[in-house]
C-alpha positions as CSV (number, residue, x, y, z in Angstrom):
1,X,-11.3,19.3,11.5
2,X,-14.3,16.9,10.9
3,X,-13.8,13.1,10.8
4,X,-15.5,10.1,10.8
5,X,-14.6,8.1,14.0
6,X,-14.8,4.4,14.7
7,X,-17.5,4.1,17.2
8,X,-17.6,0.1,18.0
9,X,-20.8,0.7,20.3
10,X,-22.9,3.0,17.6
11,X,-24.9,1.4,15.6
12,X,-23.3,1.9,12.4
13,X,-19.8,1.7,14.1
14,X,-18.6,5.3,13.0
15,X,-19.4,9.0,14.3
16,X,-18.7,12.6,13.5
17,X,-16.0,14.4,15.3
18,X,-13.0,16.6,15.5
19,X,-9.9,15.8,15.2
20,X,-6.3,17.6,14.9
21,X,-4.9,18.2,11.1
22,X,-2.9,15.9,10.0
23,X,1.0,16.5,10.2
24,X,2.9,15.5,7.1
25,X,6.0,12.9,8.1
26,X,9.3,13.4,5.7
27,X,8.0,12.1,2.3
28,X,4.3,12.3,2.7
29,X,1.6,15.7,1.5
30,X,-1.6,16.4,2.8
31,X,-4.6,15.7,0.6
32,X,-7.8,18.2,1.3
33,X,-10.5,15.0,0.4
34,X,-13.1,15.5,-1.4
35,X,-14.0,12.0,-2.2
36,X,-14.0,8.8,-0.4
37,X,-15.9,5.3,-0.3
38,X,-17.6,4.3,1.9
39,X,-18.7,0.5,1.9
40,X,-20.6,-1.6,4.2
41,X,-17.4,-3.5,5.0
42,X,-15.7,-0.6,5.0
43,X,-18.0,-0.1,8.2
44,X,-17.2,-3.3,9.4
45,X,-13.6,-2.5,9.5
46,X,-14.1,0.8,11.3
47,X,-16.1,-1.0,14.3
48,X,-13.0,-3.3,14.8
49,X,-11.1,-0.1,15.3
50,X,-9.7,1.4,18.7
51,X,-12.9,4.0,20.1
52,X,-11.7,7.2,17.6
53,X,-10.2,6.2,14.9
54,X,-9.8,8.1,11.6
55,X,-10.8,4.4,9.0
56,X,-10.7,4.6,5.8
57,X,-8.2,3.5,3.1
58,X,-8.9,5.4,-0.3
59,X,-9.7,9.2,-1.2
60,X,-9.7,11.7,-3.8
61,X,-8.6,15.2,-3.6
62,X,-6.5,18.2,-4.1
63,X,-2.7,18.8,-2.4
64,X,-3.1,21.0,0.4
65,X,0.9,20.9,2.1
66,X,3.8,19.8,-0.1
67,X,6.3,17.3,0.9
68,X,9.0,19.3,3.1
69,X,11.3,17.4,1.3
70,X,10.3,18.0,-2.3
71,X,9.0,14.9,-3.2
72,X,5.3,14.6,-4.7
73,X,3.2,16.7,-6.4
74,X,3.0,20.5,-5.5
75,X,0.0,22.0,-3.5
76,X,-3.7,22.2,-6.4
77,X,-2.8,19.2,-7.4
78,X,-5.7,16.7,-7.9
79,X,-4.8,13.2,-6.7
80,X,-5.8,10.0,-5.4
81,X,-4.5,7.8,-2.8
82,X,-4.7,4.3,-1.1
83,X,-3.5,5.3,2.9
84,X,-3.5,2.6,5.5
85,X,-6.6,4.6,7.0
86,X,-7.3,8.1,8.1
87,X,-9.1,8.8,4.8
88,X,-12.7,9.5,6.0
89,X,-11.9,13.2,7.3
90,X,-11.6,16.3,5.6
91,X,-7.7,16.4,5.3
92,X,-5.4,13.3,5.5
93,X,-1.6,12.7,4.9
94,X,0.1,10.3,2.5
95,X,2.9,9.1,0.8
96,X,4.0,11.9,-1.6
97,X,5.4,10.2,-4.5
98,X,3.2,8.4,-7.2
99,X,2.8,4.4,-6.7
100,X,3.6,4.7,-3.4
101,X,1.6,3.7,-0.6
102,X,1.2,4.8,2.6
């Protein structure tokens, strides 16, 4: 899938690439994003990243992949969500119950 990447020696510190879909751990659903910011020190936090990194902290989008476990909202729901980064790609994974964060 299509991500962002942190890119510390570009000059805007990010690039496109591919990386593998995300895999849901116990408790967590996989958003399809279809929104996310992107801020200048948003940016700034990405170039401090290891070469490749999926940044970003905030999205909005629909449930692709249910929690295994139950928890969360089912797949079509629209949701947003604060991760600790991997939000700047076209799918990421996060908690799966509301007020949680991942």
């Amino acid at each position: 899938m299509q991500a962002l990447l942190s890119a510390p020696n570009s000059p805007a510190g990010v690039r496109f690439g591919e990386v593998p879909e995300p895999l849901p751990q116990a408790g967590e659903v996989v958003i399809e994003v279809e929104l996310f910011t992107l801020l200048a020190r948003n940016l700034d936090h990405a170039a401090t990243l290891p070469t490749g990194s999926v940044p970003g902290f905030d999205a909005i989008g629909v449930v692709r992949q249910a929690a295994k476990d139950g928890s969360g909202p089912p797949p079509g729901t629209r949701v947003a969500t604060l991760t600790s980064g991997t939000a700047w790609a076209e799918a990421c994974r996060t908690r799966a119950r509301a007020g949680d964060r991942a």
